[in-house]
C-alpha positions, 0 to 999 in steps of 0.5 A: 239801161231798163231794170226790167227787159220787157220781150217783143211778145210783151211790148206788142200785147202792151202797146195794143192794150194802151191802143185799145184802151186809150191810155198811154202806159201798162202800170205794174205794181206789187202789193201785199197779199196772194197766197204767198205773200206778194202779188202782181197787180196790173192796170194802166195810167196816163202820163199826167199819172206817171210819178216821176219817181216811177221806173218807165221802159218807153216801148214806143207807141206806149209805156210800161211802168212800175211804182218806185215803191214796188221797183225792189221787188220786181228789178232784174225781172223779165216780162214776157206775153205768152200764147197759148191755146187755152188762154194767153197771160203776161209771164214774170219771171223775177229773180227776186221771187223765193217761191211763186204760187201756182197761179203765177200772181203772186211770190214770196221774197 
């Protein structure tokens, strides 16, 4: 069982972004920073870089994972791919975040 759930809006948009860039996994990471203290930081890796210590959802076509190191901040976490008019972004909703900033990249523990 996954510690994160990924929705099915979510595991589309990852497989097309490893598609359309020729990669094999959408890597999510937590890093120190933001305005409120934490923030999210996307990018993508091939399998020669996927650290066997990393938490890995295979979607299938494609792979979503998270760094060991950064899996405590983020488990439980829900990763949605929202559309909207104005623009569409990747949507976390993690149980873990006391507060969250208003541009929805970074929280607080």
């Amino acid at each position: 069982m996954s510690m994160f759930t990924v929705t099915d809006s979510a595991k589309e948009q990852m497989i097309k972004l490893c598609e359309d860039n020729n990669t094999d996994a959408v890597h999510l990471s937590v890093k120190g920073g933001g305005c409120s203290g934490f923030k999210y930081e996307w990018g993508f890796a091939t399998n020669e870089e996927i650290n066997p210590a990393d938490e890995v959802v295979d979607l299938g076509k494609a792979k979503f994972i998270v760094d060991a190191i950064s899996v405590m901040y983020v488990a439980g976490t829900e990763i949605d791919f929202v559309r909207e008019v104005f623009g569409s972004h990747f949507n976390i909703s993690n149980p873990s975040a006391a507060s969250s900033c208003g541009c929805g990249e970074s929280f607080s523990v």
